[in-house]
N, C-alpha and C positions, 0 to 999 in steps of 0.2 A: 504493500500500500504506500510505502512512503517515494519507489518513482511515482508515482501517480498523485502525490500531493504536491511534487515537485513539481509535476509537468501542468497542474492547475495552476500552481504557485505564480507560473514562470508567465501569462499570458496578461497583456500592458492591463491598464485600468479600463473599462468599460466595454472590452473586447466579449464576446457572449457568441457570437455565428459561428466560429469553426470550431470552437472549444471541444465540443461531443467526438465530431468526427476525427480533431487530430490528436485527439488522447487515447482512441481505441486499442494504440498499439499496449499503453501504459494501462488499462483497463484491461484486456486478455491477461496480460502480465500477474496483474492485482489477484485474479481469480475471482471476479465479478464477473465473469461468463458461468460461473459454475453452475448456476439454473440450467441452462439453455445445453454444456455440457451432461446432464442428469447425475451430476455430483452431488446433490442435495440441495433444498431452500434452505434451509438452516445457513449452513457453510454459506451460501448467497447473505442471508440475512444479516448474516453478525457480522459482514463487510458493509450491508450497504446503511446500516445504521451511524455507521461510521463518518459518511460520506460527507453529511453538513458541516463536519468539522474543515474540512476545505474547500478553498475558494473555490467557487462557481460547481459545488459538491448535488448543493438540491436537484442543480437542473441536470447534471449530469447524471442524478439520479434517475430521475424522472426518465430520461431517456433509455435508461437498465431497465425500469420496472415495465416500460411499455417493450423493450424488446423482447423481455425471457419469457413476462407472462403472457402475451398477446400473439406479437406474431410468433416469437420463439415456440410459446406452445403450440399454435397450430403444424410447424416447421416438425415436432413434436411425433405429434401422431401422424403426419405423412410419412417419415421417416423408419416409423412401427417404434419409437423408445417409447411411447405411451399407448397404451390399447385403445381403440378406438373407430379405426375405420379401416378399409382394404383398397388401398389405390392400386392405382394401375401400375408396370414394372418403368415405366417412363415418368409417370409423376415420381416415383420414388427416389431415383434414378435424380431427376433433380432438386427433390425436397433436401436430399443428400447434399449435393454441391453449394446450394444457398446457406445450408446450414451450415457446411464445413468454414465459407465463408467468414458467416457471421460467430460462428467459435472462438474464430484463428484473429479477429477485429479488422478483417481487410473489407468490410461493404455494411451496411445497414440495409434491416428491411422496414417497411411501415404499414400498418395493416390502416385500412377505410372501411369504417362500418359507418359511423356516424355520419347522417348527412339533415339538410334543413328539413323542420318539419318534423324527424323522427321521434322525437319525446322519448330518445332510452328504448322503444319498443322495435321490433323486427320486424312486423307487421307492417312499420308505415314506412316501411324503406318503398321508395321509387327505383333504385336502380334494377336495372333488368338481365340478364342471362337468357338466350335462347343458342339454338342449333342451328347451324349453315347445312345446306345439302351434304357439303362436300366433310361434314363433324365435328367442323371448326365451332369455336366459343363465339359470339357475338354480342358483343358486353356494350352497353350503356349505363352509363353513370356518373353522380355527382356527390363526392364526397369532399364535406366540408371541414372536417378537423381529421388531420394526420397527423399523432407523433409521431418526431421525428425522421416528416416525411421531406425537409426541405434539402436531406443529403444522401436519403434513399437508393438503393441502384433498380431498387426495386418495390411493388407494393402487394398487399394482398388484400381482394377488393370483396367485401362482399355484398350480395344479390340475390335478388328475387329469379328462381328459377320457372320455365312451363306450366313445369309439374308444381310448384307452388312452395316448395321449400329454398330453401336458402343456400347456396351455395359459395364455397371461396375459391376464389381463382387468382392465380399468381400474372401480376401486369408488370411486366420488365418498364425499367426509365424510359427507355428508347423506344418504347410502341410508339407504331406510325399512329396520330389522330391523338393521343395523349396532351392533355392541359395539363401545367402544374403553374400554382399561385400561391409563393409564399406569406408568412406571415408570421409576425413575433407576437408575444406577452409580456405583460411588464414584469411577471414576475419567472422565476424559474428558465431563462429564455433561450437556456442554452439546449435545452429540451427545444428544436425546432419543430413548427410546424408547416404543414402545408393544405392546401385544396388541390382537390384531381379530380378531373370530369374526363369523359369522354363520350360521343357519338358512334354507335357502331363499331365497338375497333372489335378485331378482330384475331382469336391466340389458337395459337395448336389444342389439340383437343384434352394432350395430358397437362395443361397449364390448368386443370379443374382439377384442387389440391381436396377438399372437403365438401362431401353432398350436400348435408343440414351440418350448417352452422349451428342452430338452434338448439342440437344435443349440449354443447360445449358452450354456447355463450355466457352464460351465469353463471359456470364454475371459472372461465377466463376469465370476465368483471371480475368480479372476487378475490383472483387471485394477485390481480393486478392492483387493488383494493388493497388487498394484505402486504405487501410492498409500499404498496402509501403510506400506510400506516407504522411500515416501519420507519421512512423517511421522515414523519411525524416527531415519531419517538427521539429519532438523533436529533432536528432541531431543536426541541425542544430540552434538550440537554444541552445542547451548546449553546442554548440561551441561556440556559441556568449557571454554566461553565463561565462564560463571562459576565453574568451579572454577579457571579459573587467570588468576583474580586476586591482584592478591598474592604476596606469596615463595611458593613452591614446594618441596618435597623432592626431592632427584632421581630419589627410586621414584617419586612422583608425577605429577612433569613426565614418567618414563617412560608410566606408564599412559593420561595424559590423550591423548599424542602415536599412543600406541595407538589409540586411539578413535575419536580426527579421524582418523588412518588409513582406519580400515576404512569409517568412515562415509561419507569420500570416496569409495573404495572401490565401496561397495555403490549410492550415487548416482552415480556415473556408471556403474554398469550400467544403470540405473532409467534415465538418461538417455536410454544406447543403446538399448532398447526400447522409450521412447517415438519415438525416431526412426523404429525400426519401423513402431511403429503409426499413425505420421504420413503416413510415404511409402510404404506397402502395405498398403488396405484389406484384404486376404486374410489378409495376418497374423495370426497367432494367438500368443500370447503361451508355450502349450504348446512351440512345438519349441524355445526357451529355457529353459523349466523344468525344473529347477528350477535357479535362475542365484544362489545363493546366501545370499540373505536369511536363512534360518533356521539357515545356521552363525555367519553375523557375528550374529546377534541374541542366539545363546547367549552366542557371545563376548564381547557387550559388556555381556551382562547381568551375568556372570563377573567382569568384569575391574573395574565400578562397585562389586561385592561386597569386591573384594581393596583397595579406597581404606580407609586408617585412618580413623576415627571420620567416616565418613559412611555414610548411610543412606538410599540412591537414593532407595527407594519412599515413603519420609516424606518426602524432600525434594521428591520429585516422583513424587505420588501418579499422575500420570496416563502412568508407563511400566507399571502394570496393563495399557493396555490391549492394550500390545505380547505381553505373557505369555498374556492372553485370547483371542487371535487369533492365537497361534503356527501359523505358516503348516502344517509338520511335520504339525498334526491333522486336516486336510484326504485326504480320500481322492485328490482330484485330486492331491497332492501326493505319495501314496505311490504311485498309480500312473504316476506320470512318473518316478518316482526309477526304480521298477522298471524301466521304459522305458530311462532310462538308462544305467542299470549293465548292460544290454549291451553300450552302446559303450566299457565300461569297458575290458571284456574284449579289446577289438578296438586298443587302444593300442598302438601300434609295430608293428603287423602294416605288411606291404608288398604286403599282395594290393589 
C-alpha cells in the first residue's frame, strides 16, 4: 500500500482526471484487485478501508468498489469463478481476456444500467437488445451515469431483450455509432464518469455476456453497497484521526469517540459479510439486509454537524458522496426493510 500512497501523494494540487487510471499499475501492486482476482472480500476490504487515508483515496475508491462489485462481478460469472450462468465457449473465451486485463491494471471496464427515467427499477429501462438475420446483437441505448466510464476500453451495457428479460452485453470503446459524454462530481471525482448512447450498433453475437441481469442485480447493488460502506467507515476514521489532534474539549473527545465507535461498529459487520461471501458462493448479501449502514451513516453524519466551528463537507468535500448514494433510496433496500419488519413482529414469540 505504501507505492500507492506514494503515487497519490505525488499528483500536483487539484489534479483528479487521470489519477484512477494512472495509479492502476500501483493499485494491482496494492492487492486491491483481490475481489475481482477471487482472493476474498475481506482481504479487498481491510485495504480499501484504508484508502481515505490518502490523497484523492475516496474516489479512487469509489472506482475499486464499482469495478470488482459490478462489472468485475459480472466478468465473474462469464468467466465460470462464480456459479451462475453457461455462456457460450467464445463469450468465455473473452470474458477471460477482459478480465485478465482488468486483474493485471492494464484497461478498465464500466458497466451502464442506469439511465433517465429509471427510478432504480429494470423494468423502466428503455434500452433495447434484438437479433439481426445474420445473429448479430443490435443494441440501442442510452445510459446516463457510468462509473468510471470516462477511461473505459470498454462497457457492459444493459437491456431490454425480445423475449423481455434483461440482458448484458459487452460494447468495446471503439464500436462504430458509439457516443460517449463525459462528466465530473464535485465530490469523489477521480471516480470518472460518463454517458453512452447508441442507435442500432451492432456486436458479434458472443458479445451477449449475461441473459437476465435480473437474477444478479440486487445481490450486485448490495455488494457494491457493502464496499461503500466500507469506504464510509475509513473516512470517517480519518476524520476522527485528524480531529483529534491536539487538546481536545471533553464534548469533543465525547463525539469523536462516538464515531470510531460506530465506524468500528459498522466494519466489522462489513467484515462479517464478506466472510460470507468468501466461504459460500450461494450467498447473497439480501438475507442480511438490511444490517445497518444507513442508520450509523445518518448518525454520523449528525453527530460531525453537532462538532463546534467545523464544517464536514468543506472540510471534506468528498462525504457528498456518502449522502448521494444513501443506501435508504434504493428500492432493494425498502423492500428488504419491508421483508424484515416481519421478523420484527415475531420477537420473543416461543413458537
Amino acid at each position: 500500500m505504501k507505492d500507492l500512497r506514494d503515487k497519490l501523494s505525488s499528483f500536483p494540487k487539484g489534479e483528479f482526471r487521470s489519477v484512477y487510471k494512472s495509479s492502476l499499475p500501483e493499485i494491482a501492486k496494492a492487492g486491491l484487485f483481490s475481489g475481482l482476482k477471487g482472493e476474498g472480500f475481506r482481504t479487498f476490504h481491510e485495504k480499501l478501508v484504508l484508502l481515505p487515508c490518502f490523497p484523492h483515496g475516496v474516489g479512487v475508491g469509489v472506482g475499486l468498489m464499482a469495478q470488482t462489485n459490478v462489472a468485475g462481478k459480472i466478468l465473474r460469472f462469464v468467466t465460470g469463478k462464480e456459479k451462475g450462468i453457461h455462456p457460450s465457449p467464445e463469450s468465455l473465451e473473452l470474458g477471460k481476456q477482459i478480465l485478465d486485463r482488468l486483474v493485471n491494471g492494464y484497461e478498465i471496464l464500466g458497466l451502464g444500467v442506469s439511465e433517465p427515467g429509471w427510478m432504480g427499477k429494470l423494468t423502466n429501462l428503455k434500452s433495447t437488445a434484438s437479433r439481426a438475420a445474420n445473429g448479430n446483437i443490435i443494441l440501442t441505448f442510452h445510459k446516463g451515469f457510468v462509473t468510471n466510464g470516462a477511461d473505459a476500453a470498454g462497457f457492459l451495457v444493459v437491456a431490454r431483450k425480445e423475449e423481455g428479460n434483461f440482458g448484458v452485453f459487452y460494447v468495446p470503446r471503439n464500436s462504430e455509432g458509439l457516443k460517449l459524454e463525459e462528466f465530473h462530481l464535485d465530490f469523489a471525482p477521480e471516480a470518472t464518469h460518463c454517458k453512452i448512447s447508441a442507435e442500432n450498433l451492432e456486436l458479434p453475437s458472443h458479445y451477449e455476456f449475461v441473459e437476465d441481469y435480473s437474477k444478479f442485480g440486487a445481490d450486485i447493488h448490495l455488494s457494491e453497497m457493502l464496499s461503500a460502506a466500507v469506504l464510509f467507515c475509513g473516512t470517517i476514521r480519518k476524520i476522527v484521526s485528524d480531529l483529534s489532534q491536539g487538546e481536545e474539549s471533553r464534548e469533543r473527545f465525547f463525539v469523536l469517540g462516538k464515531l470510531w465507535d460506530l465506524s468500528g461498529l459498522l466494519f466489522g459487520k462489513c467484515l462479517e459479510i464478506s466472510d460470507k461471501k468468501d466461504k459460500n458462493p450461494d450467498y447473497k448479501i439480501e438475507e442480511d439486509h438490511p444490517y445497518g449502514y444507513e442508520a450509523i451513516l445518518d448518525e454520523c453524519l449528525s453527530l460531525l454537524k453537532s462538532i463546534p466551528n467545523f464544517d464536514a463537507q468543506k472540510e471534506y468535500p468528498d462525504l457528498g458522496l456518502f449522502s448521494s448514494i444513501h443506501p435508504a433510496r434504493s428500492p432493494v433496500y425498502v423492500k428488504n426493510r419491508l421483508k424484515q419488519s416481519r421478523e420484527w413482529r415475531k420477537f420473543g414469540s416461543l413458537k
